[in-house]
C-alpha positions in Angstrom: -4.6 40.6 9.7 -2.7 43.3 8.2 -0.1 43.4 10.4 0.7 39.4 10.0 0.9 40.5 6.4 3.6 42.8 6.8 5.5 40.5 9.5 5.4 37.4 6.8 7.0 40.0 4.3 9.0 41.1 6.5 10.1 37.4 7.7 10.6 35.9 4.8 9.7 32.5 3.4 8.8 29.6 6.1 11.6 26.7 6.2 11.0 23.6 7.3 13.4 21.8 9.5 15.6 19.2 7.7 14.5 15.9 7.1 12.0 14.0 5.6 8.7 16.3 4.2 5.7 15.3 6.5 2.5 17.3 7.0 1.2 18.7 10.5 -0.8 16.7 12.6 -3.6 19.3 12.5 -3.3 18.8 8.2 -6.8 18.9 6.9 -7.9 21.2 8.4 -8.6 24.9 6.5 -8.9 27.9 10.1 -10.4 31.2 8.9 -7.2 33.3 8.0 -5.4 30.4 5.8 -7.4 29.7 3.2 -5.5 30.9 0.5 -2.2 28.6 2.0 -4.4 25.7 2.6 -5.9 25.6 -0.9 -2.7 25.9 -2.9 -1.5 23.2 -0.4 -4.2 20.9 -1.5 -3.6 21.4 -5.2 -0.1 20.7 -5.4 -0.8 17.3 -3.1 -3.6 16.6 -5.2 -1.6 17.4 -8.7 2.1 16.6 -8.4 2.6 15.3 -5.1 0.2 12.7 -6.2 1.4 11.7 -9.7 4.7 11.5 -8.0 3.7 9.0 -5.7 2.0 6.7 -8.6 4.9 7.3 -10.5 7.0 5.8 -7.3 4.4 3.4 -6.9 5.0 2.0 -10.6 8.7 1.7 -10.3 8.2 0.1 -7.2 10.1 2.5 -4.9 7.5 3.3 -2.9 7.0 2.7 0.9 4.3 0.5 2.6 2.7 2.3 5.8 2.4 -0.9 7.3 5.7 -2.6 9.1 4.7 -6.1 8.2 3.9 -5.3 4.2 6.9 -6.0 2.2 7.4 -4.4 -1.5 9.0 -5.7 -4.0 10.9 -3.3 -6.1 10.3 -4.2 -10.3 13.7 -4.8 -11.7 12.9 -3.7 -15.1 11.2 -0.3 -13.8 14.4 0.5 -11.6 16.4 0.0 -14.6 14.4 2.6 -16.4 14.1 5.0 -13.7 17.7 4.6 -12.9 18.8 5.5 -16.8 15.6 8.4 -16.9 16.9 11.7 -14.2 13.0 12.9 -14.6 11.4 9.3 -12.9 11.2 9.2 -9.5 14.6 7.4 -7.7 14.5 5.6 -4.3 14.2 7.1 -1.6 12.5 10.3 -3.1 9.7 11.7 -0.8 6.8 12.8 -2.9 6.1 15.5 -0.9 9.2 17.3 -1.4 7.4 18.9 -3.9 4.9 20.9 -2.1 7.4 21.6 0.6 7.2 25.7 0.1 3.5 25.1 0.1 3.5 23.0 3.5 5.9 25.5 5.3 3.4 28.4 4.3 0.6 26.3 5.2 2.1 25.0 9.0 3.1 28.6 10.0 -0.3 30.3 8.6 -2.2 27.1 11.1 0.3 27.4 13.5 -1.1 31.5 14.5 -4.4 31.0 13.1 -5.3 28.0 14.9 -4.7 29.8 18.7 -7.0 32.2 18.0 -10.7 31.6 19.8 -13.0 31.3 16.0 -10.6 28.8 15.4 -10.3 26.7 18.3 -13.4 24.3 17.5 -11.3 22.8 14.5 -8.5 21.9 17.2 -10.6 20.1 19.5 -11.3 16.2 19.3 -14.6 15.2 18.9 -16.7 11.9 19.3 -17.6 9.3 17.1 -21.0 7.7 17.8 -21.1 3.5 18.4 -23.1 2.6 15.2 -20.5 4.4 12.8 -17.1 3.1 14.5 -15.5 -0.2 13.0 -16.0 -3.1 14.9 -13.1 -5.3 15.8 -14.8 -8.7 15.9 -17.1 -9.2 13.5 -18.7 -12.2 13.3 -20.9 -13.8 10.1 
């Protein structure tokens, strides 16, 4: 533990690769080691990462997650946000905000997770019959 310390000082902070912001696969889950990464992960997506996104979401800029859903952009609100530098613009990612916090956060998981107390939060697990959704449901 001590030693990973003195390596991440040693390294530097984490970059991410260029691109769009995403979060790893593995994201919600906290191993024993990153807790301290994983929780100031969580607030800054549950604090400014997510009044971004409503902010986007008002001036119509954001993106469906669907293929098929198409948004329409509120002409008035783009005016604003194009005239106000502090609203969010299009194309903005709102996770580009907690992008220091997500790089910490990926390469903390990324040694923690390969060690064995931390290998039952990698594997999949089973969901039972009664609790899965049902594709045809009928009245």
């Amino acid at each position: 533990m001590v030693f990973y310390c003195i390596l991440d000082a040693v390294r530097g902070e984490p970059k991410l690769p260029d691109g769009p912001t995403r979060l790893p696969p593995y994201f919600p889950v906290e191993p024993a080691g990153c807790e301290s990464h994983a929780q100031k992960l969580f607030s800054c997506l549950t604090d400014e990462a997510t009044s971004r996104a409503r902010d986007m979401e008002k001036a119509g800029f954001h993106k469906s997650y669907f293929d098929d859903v198409k948004v329409h952009v509120d002409e008035k609100a783009a005016q604003i946000a194009a005239n106000d530098p502090t609203l969010p613009q299009p194309g903005d990612n709102p996770l580009d905000v907690c992008r220091t916090q997500i790089a910490f956060y990926q390469r903390c998981c990324d040694r923690e997770l390969k060690k064995r107390k931390n290998w039952m939060l990698t594997e999949p697990f089973r969901v039972q019959e009664e609790y899965r959704y049902q594709k045809n449901v009928s009245p």
